[in-house]
N, C-alpha and C positions, 0 to 999 in steps of 0.2 A: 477593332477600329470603329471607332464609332460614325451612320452614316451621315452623308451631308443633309440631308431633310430631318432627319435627328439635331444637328448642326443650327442648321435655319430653325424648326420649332424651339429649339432652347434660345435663341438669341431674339428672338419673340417671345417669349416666356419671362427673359429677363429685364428686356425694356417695358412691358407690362408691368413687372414688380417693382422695376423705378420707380412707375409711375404711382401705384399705389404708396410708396414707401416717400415720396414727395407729398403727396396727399395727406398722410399723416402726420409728415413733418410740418407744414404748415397751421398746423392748428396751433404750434405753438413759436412759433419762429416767421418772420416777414422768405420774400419771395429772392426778393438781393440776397439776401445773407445765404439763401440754400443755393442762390445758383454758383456763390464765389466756393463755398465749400464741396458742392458735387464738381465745381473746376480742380480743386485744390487734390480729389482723392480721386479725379479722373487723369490728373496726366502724372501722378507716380502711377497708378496701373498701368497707363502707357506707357513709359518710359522705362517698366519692369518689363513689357511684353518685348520692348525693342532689343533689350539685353537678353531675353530670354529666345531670342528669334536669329540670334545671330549679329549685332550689330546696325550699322545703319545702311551699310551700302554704300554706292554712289551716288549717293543725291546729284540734282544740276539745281542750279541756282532757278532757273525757272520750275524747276516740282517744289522746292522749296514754297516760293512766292505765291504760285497758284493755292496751298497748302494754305501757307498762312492768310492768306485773304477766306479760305474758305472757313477758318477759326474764327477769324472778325466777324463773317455774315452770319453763319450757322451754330458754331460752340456758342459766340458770345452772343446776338444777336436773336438766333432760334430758341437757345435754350434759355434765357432771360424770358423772352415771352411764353416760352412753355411753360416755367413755373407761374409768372402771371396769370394764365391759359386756367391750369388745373384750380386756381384759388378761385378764380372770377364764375369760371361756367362748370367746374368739377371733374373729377377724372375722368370719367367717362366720355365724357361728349368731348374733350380736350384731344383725347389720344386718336378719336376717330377723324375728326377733323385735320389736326395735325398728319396723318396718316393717308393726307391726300399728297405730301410730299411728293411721291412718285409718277404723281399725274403731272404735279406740277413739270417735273424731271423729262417728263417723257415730252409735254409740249414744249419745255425749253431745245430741248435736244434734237426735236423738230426744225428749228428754230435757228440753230445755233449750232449744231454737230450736221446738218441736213439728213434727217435721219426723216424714211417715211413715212407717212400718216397712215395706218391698216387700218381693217375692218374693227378688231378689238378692240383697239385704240377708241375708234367711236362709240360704238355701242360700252365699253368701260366709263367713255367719260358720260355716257347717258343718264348710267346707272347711279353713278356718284353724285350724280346733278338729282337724282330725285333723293338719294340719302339724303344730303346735307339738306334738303329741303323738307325732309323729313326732319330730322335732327334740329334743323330752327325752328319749327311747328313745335315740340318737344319740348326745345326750351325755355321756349315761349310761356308752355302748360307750365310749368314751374316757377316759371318770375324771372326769368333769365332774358334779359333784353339782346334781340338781336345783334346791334352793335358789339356787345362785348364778345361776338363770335367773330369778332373781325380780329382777335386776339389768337385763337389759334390758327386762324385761314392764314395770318401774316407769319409765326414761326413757320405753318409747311412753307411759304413762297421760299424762306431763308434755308429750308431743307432742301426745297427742290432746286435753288442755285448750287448751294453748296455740292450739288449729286453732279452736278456739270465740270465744277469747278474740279472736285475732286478725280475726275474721268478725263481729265487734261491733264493735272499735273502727274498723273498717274506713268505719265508717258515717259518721267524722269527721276520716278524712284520710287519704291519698296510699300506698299498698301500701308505696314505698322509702321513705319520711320513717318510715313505720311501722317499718318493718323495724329503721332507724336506733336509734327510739327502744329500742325492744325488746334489740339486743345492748348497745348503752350503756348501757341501767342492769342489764344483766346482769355486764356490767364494770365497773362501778361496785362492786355488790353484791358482788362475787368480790374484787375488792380490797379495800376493807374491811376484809372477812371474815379476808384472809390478813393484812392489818397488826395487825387486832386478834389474831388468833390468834397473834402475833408467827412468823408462815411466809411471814417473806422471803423464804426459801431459795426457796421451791419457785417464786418469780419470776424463778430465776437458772436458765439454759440453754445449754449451746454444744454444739459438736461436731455430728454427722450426726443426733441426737435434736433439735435447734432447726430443724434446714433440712427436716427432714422434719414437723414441728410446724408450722411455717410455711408449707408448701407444702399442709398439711390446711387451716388456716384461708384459704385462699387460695381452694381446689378447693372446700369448702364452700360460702363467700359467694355465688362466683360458679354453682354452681350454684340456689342461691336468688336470685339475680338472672336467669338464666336461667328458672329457673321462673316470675317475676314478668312476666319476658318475655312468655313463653308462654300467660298467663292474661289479659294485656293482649291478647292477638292473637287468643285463640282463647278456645274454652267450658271449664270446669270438667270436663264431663263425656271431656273426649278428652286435655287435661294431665294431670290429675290419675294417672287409671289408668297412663301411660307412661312419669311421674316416680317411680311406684310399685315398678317391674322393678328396682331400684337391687340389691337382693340379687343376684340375677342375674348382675349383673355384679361382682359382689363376688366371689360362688363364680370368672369365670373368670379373674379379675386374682390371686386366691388362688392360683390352681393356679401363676402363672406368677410372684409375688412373693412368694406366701409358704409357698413348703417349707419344711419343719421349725420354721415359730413356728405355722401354721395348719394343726389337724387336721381332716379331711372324712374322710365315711365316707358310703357310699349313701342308709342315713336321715336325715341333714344334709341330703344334696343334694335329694333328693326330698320333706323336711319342708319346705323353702325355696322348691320350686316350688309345691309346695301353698299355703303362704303368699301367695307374690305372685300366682297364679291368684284365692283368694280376696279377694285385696286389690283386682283388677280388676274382681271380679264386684259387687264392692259397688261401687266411684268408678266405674266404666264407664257398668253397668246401672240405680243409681241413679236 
């Protein structure tokens, strides 16, 4: 049986390799077109996991809802600007930024669940406040205008609602039936949106930009079923923090996949360990 920090490191392992695997996609395909196609091979993965999990359960019409809103804010929403994220400031700096989700999560939940303020909680977010301040300095070194980091700071804000959202409706049915709901009416919503805006186009893909699109929404999923795994098996407080490293392995899959589309520089790398350190101190120590 394989164990759950085993569980949590591969499910960080595999959203690191979306992220790479979007990265490459984009050199030759726009950021619309990957995010309707990683919708399009993420909720049949879904919808295979449901069947394979046993069915759907008893949903109640409010896990339903709260699900589905968390698809509008986070699937369509987050993940829309995370492929904009990775094209604009590059994989690297996208994922660790984005990766502040959980802080976000943790001051909503503050907030909103009345959940208390700890010591780690502070000194976590100290640590993050000098990453990302490191990480702008960085990007800055590179030609990368502060502003466009408001790109991935805005998909974590839509990660860290959705973390609230999801931990509500959680209270009316099954983590993958949830999950399910959640990318499908994000799919839903993104189509729509591209008929109505008449951007068929951007639903048409081939060449090495579709197979590497695809093998994102693929790596994705299944690391969120992986981490579903892992929270079925084990506690909040030892998943959480290990699925958090995902930057981490972003910086070293970069070094080996992506010369000359992904640029690093020392305060990158070291804004990034800072980042997932504080992101530990808070989901660990919590």
């Amino acid at each position: 049986m394989i164990s759950v920090p085993a569980l949590a490191l591969a499910s960080a392992l595999c959203s690191a390799a979306a992220t790479i695997f979007i990265s490459r996609g984009l050199r030759g395909s726009g950021p619309y077109t990957g995010v309707w196609i990683n919708l399009v091979v993420g909720t049949a993965c879904v919808w295979l996991a449901v069947v394979l999990a046993g069915g759907v359960g008893r949903p109640t019409v409010a896990g339903v809802a709260y699900f589905a809103l968390a698809g509008l804010i986070g699937t369509f929403g987050g993940r829309v600007l995370r492929f904009i994220s990775i094209e604009a400031v590059g994989a690297s700096m996208s994922a660790a930024l984005i990766n502040l989700s959980p802080l976000i999560a943790s001051v909503l939940a503050i907030l909103i669940l009345g959940e208390r303020v700890t010591v780690p909680i502070v000194i976590g977010t100290l640590v993050i406040v000098a990453g990302t301040t490191l990480l702008s300095a960085g990007g800055r070194s590179t030609g990368i205008r502060p502003v466009a980091l408001l790109l991935p700071l805005t998909s974590a804000l839509c990660f860290g609602v959705v973390a609230i959202l999801r931990k509500i409706g959680l209270m009316g049915m099954t983590p993958v039936f949830g999950f399910a709901v959640n990318v499908t009416a994000a799919l839903v919503a993104y189509t729509a949106f591209l008929l109505a805006s008449r951007q068929r186009a951007m639903m048409l893909c081939r060449g090495r930009s579709l197979i590497y699109f695809m093998m994102a929404g693929v790596a994705e999923n299944v690391g969120v079923f992986l981490l579903l795994e892992g929270l079925s098996l084990g506690t909040v407080s030892v998943v959480a923090p290990l699925a958090s490293v995902s930057p981490i392995f972003v910086l070293a899959l970069s070094f080996f996949f992506l010369r000359g589309i992904d640029i690093l520089n020392r305060r990158i790398v070291v804004g990034t360990l800072l980042i997932v350190s504080g992101v530990y101190l808070i989901t660990a120590l919590r």
